[in-house]
GUPA-824978 format. One record per residue: x, y, z of N, C-alpha, C, CB in turn; residue in three letters. Coordinates in Angstrom, 3 decimals. Glycine has a CB too. Layout:
REM residues N
      n_x      n_y      n_z     ca_x     ca_y     ca_z      c_x      c_y      c_z     cb_x     cb_y     cb_z roba
        X        Y        Z        X        Y        Z        X        Y        Z        X        Y        Z  ALA
...
This chain:
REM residues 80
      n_x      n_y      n_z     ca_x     ca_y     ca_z      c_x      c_y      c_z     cb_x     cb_y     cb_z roba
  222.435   63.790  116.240  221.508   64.633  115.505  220.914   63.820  114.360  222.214   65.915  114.977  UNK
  219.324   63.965  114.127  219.117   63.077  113.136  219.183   63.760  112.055  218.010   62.372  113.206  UNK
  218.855   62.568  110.790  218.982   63.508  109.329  217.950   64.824  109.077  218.629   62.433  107.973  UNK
  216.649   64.581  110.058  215.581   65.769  109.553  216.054   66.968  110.332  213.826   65.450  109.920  UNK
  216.638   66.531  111.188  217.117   67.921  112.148  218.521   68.716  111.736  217.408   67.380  113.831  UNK
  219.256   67.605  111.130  220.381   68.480  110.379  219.964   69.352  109.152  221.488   67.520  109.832  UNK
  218.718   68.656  108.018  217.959   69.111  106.699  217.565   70.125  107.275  216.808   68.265  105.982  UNK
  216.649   70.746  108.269  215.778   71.469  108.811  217.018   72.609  109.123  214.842   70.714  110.051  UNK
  218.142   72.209  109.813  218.917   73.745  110.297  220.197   74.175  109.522  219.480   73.674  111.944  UNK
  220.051   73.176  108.180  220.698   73.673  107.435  219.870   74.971  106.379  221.255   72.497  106.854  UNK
  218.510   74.388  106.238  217.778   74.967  105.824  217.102   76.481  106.275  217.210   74.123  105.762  UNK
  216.845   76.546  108.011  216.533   77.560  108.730  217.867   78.389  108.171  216.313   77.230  110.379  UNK
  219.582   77.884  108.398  220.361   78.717  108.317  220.762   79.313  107.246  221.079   78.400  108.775  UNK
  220.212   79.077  106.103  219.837   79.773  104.680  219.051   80.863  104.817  219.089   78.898  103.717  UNK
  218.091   80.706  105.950  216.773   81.666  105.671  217.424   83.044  106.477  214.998   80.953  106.500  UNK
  218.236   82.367  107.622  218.335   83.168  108.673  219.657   84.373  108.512  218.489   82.152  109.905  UNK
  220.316   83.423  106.554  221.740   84.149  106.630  221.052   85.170  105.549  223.423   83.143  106.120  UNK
  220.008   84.774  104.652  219.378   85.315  103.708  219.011   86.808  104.519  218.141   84.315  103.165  UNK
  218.289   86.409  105.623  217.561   87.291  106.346  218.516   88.696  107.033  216.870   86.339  107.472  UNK
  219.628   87.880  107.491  220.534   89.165  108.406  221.551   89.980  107.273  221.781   88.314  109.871  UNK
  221.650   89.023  106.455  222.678   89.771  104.921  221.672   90.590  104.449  223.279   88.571  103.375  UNK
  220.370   90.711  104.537  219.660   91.540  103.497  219.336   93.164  104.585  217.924   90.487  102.834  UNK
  219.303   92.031  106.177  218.984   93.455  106.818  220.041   93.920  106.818  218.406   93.617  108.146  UNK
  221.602   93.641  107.135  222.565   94.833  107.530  223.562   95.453  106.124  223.692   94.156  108.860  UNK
  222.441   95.081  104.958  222.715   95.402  103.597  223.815   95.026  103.429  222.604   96.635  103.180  UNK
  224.167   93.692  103.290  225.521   93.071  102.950  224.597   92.434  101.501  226.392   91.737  104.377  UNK
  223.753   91.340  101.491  222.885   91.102  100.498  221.817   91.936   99.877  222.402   90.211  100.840  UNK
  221.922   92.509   98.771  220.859   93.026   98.355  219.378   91.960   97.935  221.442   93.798   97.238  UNK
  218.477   92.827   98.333  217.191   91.914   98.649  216.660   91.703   97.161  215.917   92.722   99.756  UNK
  217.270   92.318   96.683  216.961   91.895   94.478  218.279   90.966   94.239  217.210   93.894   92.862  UNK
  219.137   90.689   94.431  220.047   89.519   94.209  219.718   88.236   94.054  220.802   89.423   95.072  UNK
  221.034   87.479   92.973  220.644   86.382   92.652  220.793   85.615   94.415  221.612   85.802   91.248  UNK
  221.476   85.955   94.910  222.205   85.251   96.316  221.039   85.348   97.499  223.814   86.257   96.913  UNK
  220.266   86.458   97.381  219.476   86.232   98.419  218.060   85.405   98.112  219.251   87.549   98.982  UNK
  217.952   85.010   96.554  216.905   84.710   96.166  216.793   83.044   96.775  216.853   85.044   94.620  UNK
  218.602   82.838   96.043  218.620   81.422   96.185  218.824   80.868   97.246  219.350   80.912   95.530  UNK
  219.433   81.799   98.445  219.474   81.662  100.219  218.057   81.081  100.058  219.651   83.359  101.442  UNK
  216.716   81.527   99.839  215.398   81.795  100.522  215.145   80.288  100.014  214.265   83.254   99.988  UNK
  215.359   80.231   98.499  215.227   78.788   98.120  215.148   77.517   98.606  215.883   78.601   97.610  UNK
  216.432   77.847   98.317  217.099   76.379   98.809  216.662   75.967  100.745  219.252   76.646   98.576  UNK
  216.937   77.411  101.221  216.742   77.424  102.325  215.094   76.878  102.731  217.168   78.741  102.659  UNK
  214.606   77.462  102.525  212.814   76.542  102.170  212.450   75.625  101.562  211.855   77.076  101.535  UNK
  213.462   75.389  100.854  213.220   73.547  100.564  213.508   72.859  101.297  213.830   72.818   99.597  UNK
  214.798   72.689  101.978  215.383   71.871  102.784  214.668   71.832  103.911  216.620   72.148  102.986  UNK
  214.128   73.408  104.824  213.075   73.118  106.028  211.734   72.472  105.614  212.680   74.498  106.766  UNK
  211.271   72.736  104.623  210.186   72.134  104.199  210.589   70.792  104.088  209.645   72.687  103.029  UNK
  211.211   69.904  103.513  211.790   68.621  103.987  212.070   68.106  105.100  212.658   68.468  103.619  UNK
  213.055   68.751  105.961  212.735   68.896  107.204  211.591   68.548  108.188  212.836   69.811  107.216  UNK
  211.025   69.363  107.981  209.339   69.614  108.463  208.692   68.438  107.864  208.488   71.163  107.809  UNK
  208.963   67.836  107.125  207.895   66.495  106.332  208.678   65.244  106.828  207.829   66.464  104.223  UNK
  209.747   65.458  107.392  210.439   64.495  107.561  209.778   64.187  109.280  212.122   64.874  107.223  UNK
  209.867   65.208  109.422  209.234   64.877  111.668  207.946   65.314  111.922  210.191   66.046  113.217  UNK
  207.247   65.586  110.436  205.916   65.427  110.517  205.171   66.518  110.920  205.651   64.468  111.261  UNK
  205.892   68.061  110.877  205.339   68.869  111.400  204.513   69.585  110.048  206.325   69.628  112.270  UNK
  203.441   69.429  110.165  202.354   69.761  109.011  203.026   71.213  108.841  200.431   69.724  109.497  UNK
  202.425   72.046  110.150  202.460   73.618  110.031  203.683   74.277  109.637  202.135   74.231  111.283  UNK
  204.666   73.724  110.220  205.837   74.616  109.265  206.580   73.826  107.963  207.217   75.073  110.351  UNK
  205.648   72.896  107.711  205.713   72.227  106.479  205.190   73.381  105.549  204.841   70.813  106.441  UNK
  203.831   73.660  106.144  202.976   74.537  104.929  203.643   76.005  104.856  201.128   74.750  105.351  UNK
  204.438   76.473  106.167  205.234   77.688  106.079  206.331   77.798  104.998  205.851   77.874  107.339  UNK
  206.867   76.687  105.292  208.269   76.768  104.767  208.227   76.217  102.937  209.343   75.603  105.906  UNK
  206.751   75.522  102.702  206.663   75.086  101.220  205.990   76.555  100.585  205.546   73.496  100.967  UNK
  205.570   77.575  101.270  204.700   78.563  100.781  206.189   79.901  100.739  203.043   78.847  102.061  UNK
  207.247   79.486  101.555  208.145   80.424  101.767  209.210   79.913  100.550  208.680   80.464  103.395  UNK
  209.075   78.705   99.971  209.563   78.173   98.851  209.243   78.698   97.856  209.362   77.094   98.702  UNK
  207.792   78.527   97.742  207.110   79.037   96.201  206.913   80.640   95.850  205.494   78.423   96.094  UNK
  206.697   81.141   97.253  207.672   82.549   96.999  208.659   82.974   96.516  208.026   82.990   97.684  UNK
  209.689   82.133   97.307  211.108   82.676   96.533  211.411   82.507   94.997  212.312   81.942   97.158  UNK
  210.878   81.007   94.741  210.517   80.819   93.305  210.343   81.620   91.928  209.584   80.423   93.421  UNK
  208.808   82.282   92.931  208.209   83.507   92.107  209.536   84.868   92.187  206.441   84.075   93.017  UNK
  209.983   85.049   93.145  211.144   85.983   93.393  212.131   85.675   92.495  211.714   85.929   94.763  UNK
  212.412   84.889   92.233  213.642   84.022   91.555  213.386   84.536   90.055  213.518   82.077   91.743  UNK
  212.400   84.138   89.657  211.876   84.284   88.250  211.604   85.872   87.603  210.478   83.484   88.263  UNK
  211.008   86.393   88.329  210.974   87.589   88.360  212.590   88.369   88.078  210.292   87.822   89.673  UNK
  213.498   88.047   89.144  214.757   88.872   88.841  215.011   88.446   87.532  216.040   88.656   89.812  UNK
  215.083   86.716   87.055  215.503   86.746   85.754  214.866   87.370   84.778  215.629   85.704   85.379  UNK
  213.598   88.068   84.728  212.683   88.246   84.031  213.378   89.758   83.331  211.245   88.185   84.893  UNK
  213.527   90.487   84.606  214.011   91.821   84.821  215.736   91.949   83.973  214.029   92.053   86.705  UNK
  216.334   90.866   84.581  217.407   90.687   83.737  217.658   90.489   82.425  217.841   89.995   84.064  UNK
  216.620   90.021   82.000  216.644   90.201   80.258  216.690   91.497   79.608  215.386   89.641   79.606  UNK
């Protein structure tokens, strides 16, 4: 397995644990935990994706980044 393909499904499996914890309400979708699943998880595919050159889910996964970002900031915002 190469390094972009391990970055990439470590990364999908952030999105994908983010994703099934929030649907079978184990993660709440306002949590610090699902924010930083989405994060981290979209950085790493977005690396991934730049690493084997795939433009398009480069631009998915850097736009699914700067989302969570904005998500991220927001809860702390609320938390004050």
């Amino acid at each position: 397995m190469s390094h972009a393909t391990l970055i990439s499904a470590i990364g999908v499996s952030l999105l994908l644990l983010a994703f099934v914890g929030s649907s079978s309400k184990i993660i709440a979708q306002q949590s610090l935990a699902y924010w930083l699943f989405n994060l981290v998880g979209g950085a790493l595919a977005t690396v991934g994706a730049w690493l084997i050159g795939s433009v398009p889910f480069m631009v998915l996964e850097a736009v699914w980044t700067v989302a969570s970002l904005v998500g991220l900031v927001k809860l702390f915002k609320q938390r004050k």
